[in-house]
N, C-alpha and C positions, 0 to 999 in steps of 0.2 A: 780401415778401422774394423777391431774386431768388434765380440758381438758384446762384451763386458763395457766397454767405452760406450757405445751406445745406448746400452743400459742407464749406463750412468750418467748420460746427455738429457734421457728421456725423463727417467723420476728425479733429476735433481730438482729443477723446475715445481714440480709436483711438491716434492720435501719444502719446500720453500712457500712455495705457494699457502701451504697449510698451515706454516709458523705463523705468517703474516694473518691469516683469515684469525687463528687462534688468538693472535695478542687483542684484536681490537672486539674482542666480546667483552670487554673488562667495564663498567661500567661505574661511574662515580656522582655521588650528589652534595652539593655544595648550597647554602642560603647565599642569595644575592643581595645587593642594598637594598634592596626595598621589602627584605624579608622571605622573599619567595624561593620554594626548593628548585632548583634546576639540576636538569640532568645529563649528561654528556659522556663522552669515552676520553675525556683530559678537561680536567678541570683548571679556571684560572690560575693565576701564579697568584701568592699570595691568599690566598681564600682554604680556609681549612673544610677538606673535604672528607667525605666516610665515602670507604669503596662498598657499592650493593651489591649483597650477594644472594639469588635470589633460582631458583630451580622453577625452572616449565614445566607446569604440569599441562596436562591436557585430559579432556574427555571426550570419548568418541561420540561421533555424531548420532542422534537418533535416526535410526531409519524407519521411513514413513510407509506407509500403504498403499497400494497403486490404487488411484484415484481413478472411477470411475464415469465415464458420461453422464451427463445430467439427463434425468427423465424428464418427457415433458407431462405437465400437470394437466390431466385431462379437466381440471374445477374452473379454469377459466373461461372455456369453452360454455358451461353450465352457467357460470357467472354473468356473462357476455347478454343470453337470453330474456333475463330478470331486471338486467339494466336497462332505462328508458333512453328510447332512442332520439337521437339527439333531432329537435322540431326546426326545422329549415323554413324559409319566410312561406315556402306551397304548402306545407304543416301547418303553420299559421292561416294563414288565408281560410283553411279545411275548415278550421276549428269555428273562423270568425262566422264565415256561412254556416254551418251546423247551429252555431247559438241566433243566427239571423231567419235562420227556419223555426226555428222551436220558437220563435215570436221574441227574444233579449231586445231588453227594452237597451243596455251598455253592454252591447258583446264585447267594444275594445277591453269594460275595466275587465269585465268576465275573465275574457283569454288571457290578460298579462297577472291577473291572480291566477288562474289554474297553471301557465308558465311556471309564476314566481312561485309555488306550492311544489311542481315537478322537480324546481332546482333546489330548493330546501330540503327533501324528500332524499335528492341524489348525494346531498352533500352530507347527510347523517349516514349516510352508508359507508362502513370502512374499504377503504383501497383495495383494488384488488392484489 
């Protein structure tokens, strides 16, 4: 086999290949019974169709900015200090003895109002 036959063994495939890709971009829209547009590359038999013809456009993408590591905030740290630290039942206990030395006549109501004052206090503070 010379080198012309082979030639023409290789692109015929190809020539062909591309007819076919080409016939089925054809695209057609038709109303169905219930009124609604459909859209297909062969419309039903019977069904009066309009072929779309319609051109891609496109826009290039935006390209973005190289995004950089997050600093960390040093305000939290600041923040952390000013916030009251959270009273644990030996916190408690501290508190009850402190108001039992000073001579409290109700240390319990004393310390669960100075708590419940601490947590109202923490709760009007915005999030860190």
């Amino acid at each position: 086999m010379t080198a012309r036959p082979k030639l023409i063994a290789l692109l015929l495939p190809c020539v062909l290949a591309a007819g076919v890709c080409h016939a089925e971009d054809t695209v057609w829209k038709w109303k169905d019974d219930k009124g609604r547009w459909q859209y297909g590359n062969q419309p039903p038999q019977g069904v009066k169709a309009e072929k779309v013809t319609a051109t891609i456009s496109t826009v290039p993408a935006i390209k973005s900015q190289p995004r950089m590591a997050p600093q960390p905030d040093p305000a939290p740290a600041a923040d952390a200090a000013s916030q009251p630290k959270a009273v644990t039942s030996a916190g408690r206990q501290q508190m009850m003895e402190a108001c039992e030395k000073a001579g409290g006549t109700d240390c319990d109501a004393v310390v669960n109002a100075a708590l419940n004052a601490m947590v109202e206090e923490a709760a009007k503070r915005p999030a860190p």
